[in-house]
C-alpha angles and dihedrals in degrees: 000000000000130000110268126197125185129136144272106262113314130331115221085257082074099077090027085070106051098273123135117151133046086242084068091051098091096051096050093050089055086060103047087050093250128141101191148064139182115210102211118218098163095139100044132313099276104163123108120236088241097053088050092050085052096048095046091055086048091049089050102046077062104035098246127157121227131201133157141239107220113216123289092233091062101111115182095183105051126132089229112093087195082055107058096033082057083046101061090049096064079049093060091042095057095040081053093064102037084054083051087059101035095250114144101189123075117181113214129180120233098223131234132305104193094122096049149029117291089238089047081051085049104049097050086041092061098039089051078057105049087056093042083060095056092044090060099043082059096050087052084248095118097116086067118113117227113199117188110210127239097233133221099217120081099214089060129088107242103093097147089248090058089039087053094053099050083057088065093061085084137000087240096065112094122185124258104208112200095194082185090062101040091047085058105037081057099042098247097326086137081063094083124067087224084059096050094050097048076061089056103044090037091061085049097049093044092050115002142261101284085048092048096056106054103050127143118242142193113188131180135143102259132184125242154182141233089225113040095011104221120057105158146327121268132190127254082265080077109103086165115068109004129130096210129223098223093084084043091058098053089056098054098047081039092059106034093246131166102192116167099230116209103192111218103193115145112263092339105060093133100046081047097056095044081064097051088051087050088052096047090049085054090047090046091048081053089052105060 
């Protein structure tokens, strides 16, 4: 196991340099030194099982890991039973096709808890999760891994203690942890490398150390408010808001982690993640 880094879906570098069509991402991350890639289905899993079979060979061929990113209108906590049944089928749908191209994360969002109490929020979120779970060990889809996302805005589930919990609803979740979002829905907290590393031992405390390890990651500066937490996602030009990796990286040499890092920056999101990977092989040289 090794850390990976690649974005989330294409920067705009993608089509400045030639390339047109999905198939082509592969090739183009190879190029930009880069070992990961998230498929985004956030508005709805539209890619044909066809297409994903012929993504993930292509993957392959580079040595490229794929994961995918479920749609923003799953919500595991809402009142409505319809809701969240309706919601465990675009969960299946997008574990289908990143089945199709050999992908074994898929990211989902918790959903909101602004009617009721965050431990109300909780409690149907995990339950949403337990029979999503079942749904999937029927279709044959139980080797995806499911990866609830620490969330930006405040009146969303998704704080690392509840994402953690909800890790603990079955040994196949892994945490995505969103430092972006962590770092705006505290105010900067992220800012701070003892914040940084409560994030860390606290992932190790909730679930374990192996678990730990091995999380899943997006990471971009993003902008907040003191009201609402996230606004919107910046690119590593932001000295305003961050949070920066470079406290991210000593912990995960520090702890001996193999996370796979999406980056999320808005419209440079590879060139963004090659520097990350720059910044962990310096942590690593430091290190030794």
């Amino acid at each position: 196991m090794k850390t990976r880094f690649g974005p989330a879906g294409n920067s705009e570098s993608f089509q400045a340099m030639g390339y047109r069509k999905t198939i082509q991402v592969p090739e183009y991350l190879v190029r930009m030194g880069l070992d990961a890639y998230e498929y985004q289905c956030g508005r709805g899993v539209r890619i044909s099982t066809e297409a994903a079979q012929e993504l993930g060979k292509k993957a392959q061929e580079h040595q490229i890991a794929l994961s995918l990113h479920s749609p923003y209108y799953i919500s595991l906590s809402s009142l409505e039973e319809e809701k969240r049944t309706a919601s465990i089928g675009y969960i299946l749908q997008s574990a289908q096709a990143a089945s199709a191209m050999g992908a074994q994360r898929v990211v989902v969002h918790s959903g909101s808890c602004a009617k009721i109490s965050r431990q109300q929020a909780l409690e149907l979120a995990k339950d949403t999760l337990s029979r999503a779970y079942a749904a999937l060990d029927e279709q044959g889809l139980g080797h995806i891994h499911l990866c609830p996302e620490t969330m930006g805005k405040i009146n969303q589930l998704g704080t690392l203690e509840e994402v953690l919990e909800l890790c603990r609803v079955d040994d196949r979740l892994i945490p995505c942890i969103d430092f972006g979002h962590l770092n705006a829905r505290t105010f900067g907290a992220l800012n701070h490398p003892q914040g940084v590393r409560h994030v860390f031992d606290t992932m190790e405390s909730c679930l374990g150390i192996d678990r730990m390890r091995a999380f899943h990651a997006h990471f971009s500066k993003i902008e907040y408010t003191l009201k609402g937490g996230e606004k919107c996602h910046l690119t590593f030009a932001d000295t305003v808001f961050g949070p920066q990796f470079e406290p991210v990286a000593e912990m995960i040499v520090r702890k001996g982690c193999t996370p796979t890092i999406i980056c999320e920056s808005a419209g440079t999101q590879a060139e963004d993640a090659a520097t990350m990977k720059q910044m962990l092989a310096a942590a690593n040289s430091q290190d030794e």
